[in-house]
C-alpha positions as CSV (number, residue, x, y, z in Angstrom):
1,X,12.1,17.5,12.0
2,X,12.1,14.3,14.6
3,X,9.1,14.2,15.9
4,X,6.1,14.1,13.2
5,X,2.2,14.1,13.9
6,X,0.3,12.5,11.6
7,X,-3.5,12.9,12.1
8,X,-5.9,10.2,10.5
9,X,-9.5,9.8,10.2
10,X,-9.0,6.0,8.2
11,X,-9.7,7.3,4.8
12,X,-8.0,6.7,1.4
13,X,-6.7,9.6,1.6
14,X,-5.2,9.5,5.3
15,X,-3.5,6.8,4.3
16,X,-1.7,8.4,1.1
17,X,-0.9,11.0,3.3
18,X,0.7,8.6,5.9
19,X,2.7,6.5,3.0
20,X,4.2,10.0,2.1
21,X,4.6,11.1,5.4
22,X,6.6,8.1,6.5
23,X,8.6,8.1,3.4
24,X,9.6,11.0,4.9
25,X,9.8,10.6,8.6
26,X,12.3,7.2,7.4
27,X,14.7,9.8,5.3
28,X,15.0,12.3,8.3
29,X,15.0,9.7,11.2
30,X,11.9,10.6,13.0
31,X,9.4,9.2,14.9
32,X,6.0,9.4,14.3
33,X,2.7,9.5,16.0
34,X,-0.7,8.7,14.6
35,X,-3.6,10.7,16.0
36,X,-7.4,9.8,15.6
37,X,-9.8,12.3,16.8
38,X,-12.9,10.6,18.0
39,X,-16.3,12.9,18.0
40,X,-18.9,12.4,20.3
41,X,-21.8,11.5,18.5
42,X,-24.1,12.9,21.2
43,X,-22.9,16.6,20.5
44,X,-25.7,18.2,18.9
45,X,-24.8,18.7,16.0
46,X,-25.0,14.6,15.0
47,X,-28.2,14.1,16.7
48,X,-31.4,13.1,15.7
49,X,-34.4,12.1,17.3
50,X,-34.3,8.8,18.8
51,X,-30.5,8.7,18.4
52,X,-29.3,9.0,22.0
53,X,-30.8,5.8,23.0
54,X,-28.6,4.2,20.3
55,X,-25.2,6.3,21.4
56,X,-23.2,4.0,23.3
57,X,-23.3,1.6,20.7
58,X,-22.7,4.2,18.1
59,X,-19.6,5.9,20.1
60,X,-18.2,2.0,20.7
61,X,-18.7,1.4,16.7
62,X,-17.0,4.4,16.1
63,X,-14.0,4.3,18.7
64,X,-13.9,0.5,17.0
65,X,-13.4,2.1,14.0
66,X,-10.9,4.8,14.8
67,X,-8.6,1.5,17.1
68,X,-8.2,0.2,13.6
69,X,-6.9,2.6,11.6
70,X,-4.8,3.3,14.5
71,X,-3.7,-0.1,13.7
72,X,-3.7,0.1,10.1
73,X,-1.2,3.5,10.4
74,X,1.2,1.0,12.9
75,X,1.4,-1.6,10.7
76,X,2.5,1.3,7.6
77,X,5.0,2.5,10.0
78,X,6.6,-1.0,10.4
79,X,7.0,-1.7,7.4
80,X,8.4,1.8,6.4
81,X,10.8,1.2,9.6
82,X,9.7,4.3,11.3
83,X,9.1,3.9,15.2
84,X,5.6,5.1,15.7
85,X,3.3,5.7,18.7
86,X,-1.0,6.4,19.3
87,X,-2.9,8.7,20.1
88,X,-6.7,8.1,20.3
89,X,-8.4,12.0,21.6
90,X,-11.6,11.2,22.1
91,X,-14.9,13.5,22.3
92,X,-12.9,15.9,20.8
93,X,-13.6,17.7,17.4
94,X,-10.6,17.0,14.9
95,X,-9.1,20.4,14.8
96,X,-8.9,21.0,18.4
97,X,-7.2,17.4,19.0
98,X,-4.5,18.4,16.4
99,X,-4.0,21.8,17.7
100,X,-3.0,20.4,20.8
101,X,-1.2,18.0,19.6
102,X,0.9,19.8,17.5
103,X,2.8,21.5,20.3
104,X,4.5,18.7,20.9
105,X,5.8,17.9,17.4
106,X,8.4,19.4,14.7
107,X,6.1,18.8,11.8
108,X,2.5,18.0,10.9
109,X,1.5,16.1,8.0
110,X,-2.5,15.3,7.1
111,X,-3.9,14.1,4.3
112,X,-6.5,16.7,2.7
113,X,-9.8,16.0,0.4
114,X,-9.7,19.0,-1.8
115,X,-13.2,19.5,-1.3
116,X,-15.1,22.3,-3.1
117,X,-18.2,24.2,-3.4
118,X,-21.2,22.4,-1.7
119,X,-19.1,19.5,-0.5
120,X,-16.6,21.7,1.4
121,X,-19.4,24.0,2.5
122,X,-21.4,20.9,4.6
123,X,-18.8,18.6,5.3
124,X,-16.1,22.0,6.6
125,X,-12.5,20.9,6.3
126,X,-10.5,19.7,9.3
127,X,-7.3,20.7,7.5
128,X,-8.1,24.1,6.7
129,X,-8.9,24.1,10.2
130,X,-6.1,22.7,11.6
131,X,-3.6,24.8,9.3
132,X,-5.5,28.2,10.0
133,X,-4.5,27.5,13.7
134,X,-1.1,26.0,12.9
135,X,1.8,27.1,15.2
136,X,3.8,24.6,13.5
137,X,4.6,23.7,9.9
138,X,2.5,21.9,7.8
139,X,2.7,19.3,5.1
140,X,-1.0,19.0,3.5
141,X,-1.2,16.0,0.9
142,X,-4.0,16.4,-1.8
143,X,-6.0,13.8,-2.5
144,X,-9.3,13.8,-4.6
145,X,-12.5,12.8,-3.2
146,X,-13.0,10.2,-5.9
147,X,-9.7,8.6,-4.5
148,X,-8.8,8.8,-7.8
């Protein structure tokens, strides 16, 4: 295990996830890169009428967004004394980033909401998607949704 991806969205509970993970990646010696997979707020899905006149600004706000946790996970690595690296993937949908990005890693370790019911039924979950399509292992950190 030398080579661990560590996908983030800039949540509480990314970052727990990251804190473990490089705990981790510091005890086995490996490097570590952060991955932050930026949607396009244009897809369908995400838009509403009137939106599309405001999407460059939106998709700038959000890749704004997604540079600093980026950051944030760097500096956590520093400290930890892990040698990290980026990865912004943008327009791409979370689970498909992190599928290909796995290939090129030993281990994978996300951060996951535990969301039930209703909650998991609208919001979906990128780690159960991500882990249904693993090819490599995984290393899924709970965390409630309350960030409790």
């Amino acid at each position: 295990m030398k080579r661990m991806l560590m996908p983030t969205d800039g949540s509480a509970c990314s970052e727990a996830a990251i804190r473990q993970g490089l705990t981790l990646a510091k005890a086995l010696g490996a490097t570590v890169t952060f991955l932050y997979a930026l949607e396009d707020p244009a897809l369908p899905m995400y838009a509403t009428p009137g939106a599309l006149a405001y999407e460059p600004q939106l998709y700038e706000d959000l890749k704004r967004a997604a540079e600093e946790a980026l950051a944030r996970a760097q500096v956590l690595a520093q400290e930890a004394g892990v040698p990290c690296q980026v990865q912004l993937a943008e327009r791409q949908h979370p689970v498909e980033a992190i599928h290909k990005a796995e290939d090129a890693h030993d281990l994978v370790v996300m951060g996951t909401h535990g969301r039930r019911g209703f909650n998991r039924f609208v919001f979906g979950s990128v780690a159960e998607g991500a882990l249904r399509r693993a090819k490599k292992p995984y290393l899924m950190i709970r965390h409630p949704e309350d960030g409790a």
